[in-house]
N, C-alpha and C positions, 0 to 999 in steps of 0.2 A: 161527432164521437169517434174517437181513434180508437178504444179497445172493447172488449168484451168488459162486464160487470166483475169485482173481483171481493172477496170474502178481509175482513181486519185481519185473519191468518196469513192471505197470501201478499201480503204488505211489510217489507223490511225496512231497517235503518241501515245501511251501509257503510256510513262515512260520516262523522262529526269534524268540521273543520271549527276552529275559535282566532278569533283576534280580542285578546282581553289583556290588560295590564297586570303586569306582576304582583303576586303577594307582596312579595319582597323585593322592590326595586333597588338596582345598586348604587343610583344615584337619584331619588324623589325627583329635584327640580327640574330632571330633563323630563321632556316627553316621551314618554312609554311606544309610543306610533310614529316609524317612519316611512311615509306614505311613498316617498321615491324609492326606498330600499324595500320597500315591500311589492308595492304594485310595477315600479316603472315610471317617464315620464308623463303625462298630460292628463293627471288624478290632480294636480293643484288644487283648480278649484270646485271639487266636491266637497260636499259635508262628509267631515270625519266621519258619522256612522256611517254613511256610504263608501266611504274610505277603509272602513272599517272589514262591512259586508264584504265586499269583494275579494278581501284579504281572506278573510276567513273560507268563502268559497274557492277561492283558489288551494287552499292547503288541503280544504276537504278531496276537488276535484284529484288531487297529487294522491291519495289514497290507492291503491293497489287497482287497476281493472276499472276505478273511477269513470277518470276523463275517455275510456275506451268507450265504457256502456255507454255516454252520455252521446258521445259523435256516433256512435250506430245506431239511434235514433234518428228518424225527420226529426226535423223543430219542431211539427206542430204538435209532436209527443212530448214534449219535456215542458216542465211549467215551476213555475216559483211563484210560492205565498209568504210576505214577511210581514210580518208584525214589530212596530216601532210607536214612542207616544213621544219620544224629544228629541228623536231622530233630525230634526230637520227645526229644531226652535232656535237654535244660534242665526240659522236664517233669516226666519222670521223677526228675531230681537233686530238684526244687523238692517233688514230694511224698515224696521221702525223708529232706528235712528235714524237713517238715514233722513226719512222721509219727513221726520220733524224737524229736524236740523235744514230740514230744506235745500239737503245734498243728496238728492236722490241721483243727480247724474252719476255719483259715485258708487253705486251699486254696481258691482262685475255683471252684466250678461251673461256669462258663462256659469254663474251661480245662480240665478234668477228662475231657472226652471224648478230648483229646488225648493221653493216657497212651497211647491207640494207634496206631501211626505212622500205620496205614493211613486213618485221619480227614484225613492232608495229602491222597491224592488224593480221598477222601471230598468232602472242601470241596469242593473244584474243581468236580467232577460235579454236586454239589446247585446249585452257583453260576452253572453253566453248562447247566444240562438234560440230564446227558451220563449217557444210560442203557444204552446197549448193554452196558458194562460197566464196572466200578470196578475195576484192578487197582492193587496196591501189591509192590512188591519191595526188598527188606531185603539181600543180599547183600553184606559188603564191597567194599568197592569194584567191583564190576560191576553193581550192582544198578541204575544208569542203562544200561549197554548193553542189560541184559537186559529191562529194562521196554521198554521202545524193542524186542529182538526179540521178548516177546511178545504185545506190541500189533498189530505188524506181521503177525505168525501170525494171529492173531486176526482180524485184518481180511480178508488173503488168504484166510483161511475165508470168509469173508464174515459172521461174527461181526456186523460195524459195518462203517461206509461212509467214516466221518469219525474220525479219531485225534490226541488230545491227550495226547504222549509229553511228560511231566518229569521233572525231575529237582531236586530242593531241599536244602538242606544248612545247619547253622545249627554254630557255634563246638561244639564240645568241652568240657560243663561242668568247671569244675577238678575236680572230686571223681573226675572217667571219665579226666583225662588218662594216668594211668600205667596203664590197661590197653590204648588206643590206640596200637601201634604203629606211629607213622610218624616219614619223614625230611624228609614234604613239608611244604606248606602246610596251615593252619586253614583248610576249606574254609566260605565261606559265603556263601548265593546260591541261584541257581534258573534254568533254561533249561526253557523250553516248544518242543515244533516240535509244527508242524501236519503231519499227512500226509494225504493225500487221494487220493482215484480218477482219475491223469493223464487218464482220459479224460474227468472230468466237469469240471475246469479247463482242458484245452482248449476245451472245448464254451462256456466262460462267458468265454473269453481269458484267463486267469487266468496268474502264471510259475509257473514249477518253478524251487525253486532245486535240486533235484537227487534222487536217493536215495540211501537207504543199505539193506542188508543187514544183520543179526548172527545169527553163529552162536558158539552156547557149546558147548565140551567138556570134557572134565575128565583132568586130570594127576593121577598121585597123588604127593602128597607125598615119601614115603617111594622112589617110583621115581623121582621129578625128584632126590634129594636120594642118588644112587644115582651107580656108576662110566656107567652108561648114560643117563643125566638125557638126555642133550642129546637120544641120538635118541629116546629115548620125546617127548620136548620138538617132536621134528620131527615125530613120527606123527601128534600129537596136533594139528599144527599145520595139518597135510596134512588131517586128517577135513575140517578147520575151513574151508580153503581151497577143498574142494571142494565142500561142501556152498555156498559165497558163486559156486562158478562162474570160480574161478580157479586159474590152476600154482601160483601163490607170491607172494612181496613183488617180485620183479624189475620192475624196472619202475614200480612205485607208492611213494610216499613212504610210511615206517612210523613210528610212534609207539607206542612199548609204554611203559605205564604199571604200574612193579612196584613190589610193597612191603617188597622186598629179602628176601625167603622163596625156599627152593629151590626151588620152581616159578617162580617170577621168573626165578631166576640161569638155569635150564636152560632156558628160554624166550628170553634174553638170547641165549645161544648161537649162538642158531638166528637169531634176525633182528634184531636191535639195543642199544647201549646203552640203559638201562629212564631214562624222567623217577622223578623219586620221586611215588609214589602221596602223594595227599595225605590226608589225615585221614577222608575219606568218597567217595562215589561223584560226585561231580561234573564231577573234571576231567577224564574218558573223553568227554561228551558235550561241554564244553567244546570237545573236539578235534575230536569229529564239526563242531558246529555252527561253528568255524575254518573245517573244511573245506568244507562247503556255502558259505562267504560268500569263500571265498580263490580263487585263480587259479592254483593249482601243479598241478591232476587230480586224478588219483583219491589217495585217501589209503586207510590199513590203519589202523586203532587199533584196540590191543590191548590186555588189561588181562588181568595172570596175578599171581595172589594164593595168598597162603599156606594158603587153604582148597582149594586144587585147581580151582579155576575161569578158566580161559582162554578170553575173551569176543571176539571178533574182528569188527570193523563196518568192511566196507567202503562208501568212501564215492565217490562219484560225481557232483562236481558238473553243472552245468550248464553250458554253453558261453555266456560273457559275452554 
């Protein structure tokens, strides 16, 4: 244990970095990512979400007093939790060809370590000194909330001092699309935030762009998908809401992010029309880091999925 125990208040966002593809691209067919023009040479052969994250960490670290805080830290104070679900499937696709084809010898080595998701936050940490701890989360679609709450547990331990929360996401090989159930978007892309000790960024004059909170609970399936879905939907909403320190959505702007499963629909009920979940875990923090850089207050996003996971991140900006 590196620090003393610390309160959800003494906990900021500092820095949002993103690698995401443009709304409006000026030319579609080229690729939105270039990996030499962005990182430098010997990123070759990473997975673009890894290729991704890093980018995105990088622009975050370029932030004002960033990459300062971070190097006045030991390592064993700085830590990264990322959450990714297809982060690393073009791998996996690539040596299942390979492997039936019975050209495994063509598999790169230098790509092979990646058959692991957890090698995306892996990178990062090695890339950055960041040892307090290396966490990675896989969960459908909430596995960016949830990396983000428990990094944040983790630091209020006093776990680490300094927290590099991502999240990365790369296309949906053809050969996985039809076991992916979704109605949204091909997520693909990467958001970094920085968190840190508000007391040690005041101390260096440093902004806060705000905080956020997440608390996860679990719905079951079978009861959301039941004559009583809604209020088990509301009980389950209520742990959620007071464990974050709050009555409800009244008052705060809400985004629930579903992927149209009976925990969705009975979480719908209860607090809003659902956006479509899209293909992986990205677009929840997407909305977190919307709302740290927006001007509306406080915001709710929520993510309830067909595995019974109902992720809730209240967010908190800062006052312009």
């Amino acid at each position: 244990m590196t620090a003393g125990p610390l309160a959800p208040a003494d906990l900021v966002v500092t820095a949002v970095g993103s690698a995401l593809p443009p709304d409006h691209p000026a030319d579609p067919a080229s690729p939105w990512f270039d990996h030499r023009a962005e990182l430098g040479r010997g990123y070759r052969h990473l997975p673009p979400s890894c290729q991704y994250l890093l980018a995105a960490v990088k622009r975050a670290l370029a932030r004002d007093g960033i990459r300062d805080a971070l190097l006045a830290l030991p390592e064993e104070e700085r830590a990264v939790a990322v959450g990714t679900n297809h982060g690393v499937a073009g791998v996996h696709a690539e040596v299942d060809r390979a492997t039936v084809s019975g050209e495994a010898h063509l598999i790169s080595p230098a790509g092979v370590p990646y058959f692991s998701p957890n090698l995306v936050a892996s990178r990062v940490a090695m890339e950055h000194g960041l040892k307090g701890f290396s966490l990675a989360v896989h969960s459908p679609r909430s596995a960016g909330l949830e990396a983000l709450q428990a990094g944040l547990r983790a630091l209020r331990s006093g776990r680490a001092r300094w927290l590099l929360a991502g999240v990365a996401e790369a296309p949906v090989p053809e050969a996985d699309k039809a076991a992916v159930n979704s109605s949204g978007r091909m997520e693909d892309g990467a958001l970094a935030l920085v968190v840190e000790d508000a007391a040690a960024v005041r101390a260096r004059g440093g902004r806060a762009l705000g905080r956020v909170q997440v608390r996860s609970v679990s719905l079951s399936p079978y009861a959301a998908d039941s004559v009583a879905g809604a209020d088990r939907a509301r009980a389950a909403l209520d742990a959620a809401f007071a464990g974050l320190g709050v009555a409800g959505p009244a008052g705060r702007r809400t985004r629930l992010i579903g992927d149209g499963s009976a925990v969705a629909r009975a979480v719908a009920e209860v607090l809003t029309d659902p956006m479509p979940a899209g293909t992986g875990c990205l677009l929840a923090v997407q909305e977190v880091a919307d709302a740290l850089a927006g001007s509306d207050g406080e915001r709710l996003v929520v993510t309830a999925t067909g595995a019974g996971a109902v992720t809730v991140a209240r967010v908190v900006p800062e006052p312009a």
